[in-house]
N, C-alpha and C positions, 0 to 999 in steps of 0.2 A: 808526512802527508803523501797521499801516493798521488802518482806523476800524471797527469793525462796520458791518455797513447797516442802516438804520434800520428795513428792509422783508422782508420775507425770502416768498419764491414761494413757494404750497404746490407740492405736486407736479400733472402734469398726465395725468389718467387714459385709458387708451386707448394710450399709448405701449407698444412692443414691446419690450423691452430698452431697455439703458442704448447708448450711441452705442461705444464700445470693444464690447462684445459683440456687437454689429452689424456691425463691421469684420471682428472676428472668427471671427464664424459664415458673413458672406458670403464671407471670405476661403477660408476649408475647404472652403465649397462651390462655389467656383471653382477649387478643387486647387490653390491657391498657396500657397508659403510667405512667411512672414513676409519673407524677403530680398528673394527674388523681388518683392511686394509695394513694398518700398522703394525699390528698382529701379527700376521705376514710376515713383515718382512723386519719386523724388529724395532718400530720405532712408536711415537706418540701419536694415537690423533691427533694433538695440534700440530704435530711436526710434517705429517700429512698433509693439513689443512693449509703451514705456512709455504709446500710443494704449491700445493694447488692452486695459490692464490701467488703463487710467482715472489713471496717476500725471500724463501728461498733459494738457490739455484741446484739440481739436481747435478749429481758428480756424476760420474761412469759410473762406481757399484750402486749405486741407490738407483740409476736407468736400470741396470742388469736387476735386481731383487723387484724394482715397479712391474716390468716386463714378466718377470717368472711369474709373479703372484696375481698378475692379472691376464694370464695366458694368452699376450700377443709378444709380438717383439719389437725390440727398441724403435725398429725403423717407425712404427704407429706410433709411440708415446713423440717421439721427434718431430712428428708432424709429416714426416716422406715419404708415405704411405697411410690412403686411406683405410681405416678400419673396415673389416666385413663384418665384426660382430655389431656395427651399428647398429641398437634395434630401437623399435618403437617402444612405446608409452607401454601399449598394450603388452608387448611381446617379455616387458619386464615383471608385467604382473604375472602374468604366465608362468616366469620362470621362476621367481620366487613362489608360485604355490608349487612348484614341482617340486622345490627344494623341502618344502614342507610335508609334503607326502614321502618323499624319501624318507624323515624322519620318522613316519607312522609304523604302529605294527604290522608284521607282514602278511594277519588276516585283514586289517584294514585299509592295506594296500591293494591285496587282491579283489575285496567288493566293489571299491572307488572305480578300481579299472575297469571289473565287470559293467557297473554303472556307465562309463565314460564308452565303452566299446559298444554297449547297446546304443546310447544315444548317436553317437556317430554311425552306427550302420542304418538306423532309422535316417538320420541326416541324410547317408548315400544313397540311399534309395528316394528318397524326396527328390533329389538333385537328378536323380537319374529319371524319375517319372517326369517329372518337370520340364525335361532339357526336349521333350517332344512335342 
């Protein structure tokens, strides 16, 4: 049976979340799923899921392979450092249809844009007749 510790850490204040809801929240805001995630770096969605939900505890390699596959570094999955890829609701639907036009063919990528670059220049000019 193992031993109590004699010592016990208080907690450390300034940290951002717990390390699984760090995983978690960067995961959603990089539009991946849990599989996907696993995928990565070599393990199970549930073993992902038992990270995220903390039934786990994350070693050193498994922070190092989290960290690479979700393009920040340990210090954000650790909680000791706020994330700048925070994003919104919105900004995730965004970037999963980019992800999805990436995958289009390269005349159907080119019409979307043309599409997309007339409507914003029409937008700039609203904005700019507007603003007087």
């Amino acid at each position: 049976m193992p031993q109590k510790p004699k010592y016990s850490l208080t907690a450390i204040e300034g940290l951002i979340g717990s390390v699984g809801k760090n995983i978690a929240r960067i995961r959603k805001a990089n539009g991946m799923t849990q599989a996907q995630l696993g995928k990565i770096i070599g393990i199970s969605q549930r073993l992902v899921s038992h990270y995220e939900k903390e039934r786990l505890q994350v070693n050193a390699e498994l922070l190092t392979r989290f960290a690479l596959a979700l393009h920040v570094s340990s210090d954000e999955i650790l909680g000791i450092l706020r994330s700048i890829r925070t994003e919104s609701q919105q900004d995730r639907k965004i970037n999963k249809r980019i992800k999805a036009i990436e995958k289009l063919p390269q005349g159907h990528k080119r019409t979307l844009v043309s599409t997309i670059d007339a409507y914003l220049k029409v937008h700039q000019t609203n904005d700019k007749t507007s603003a007087f």
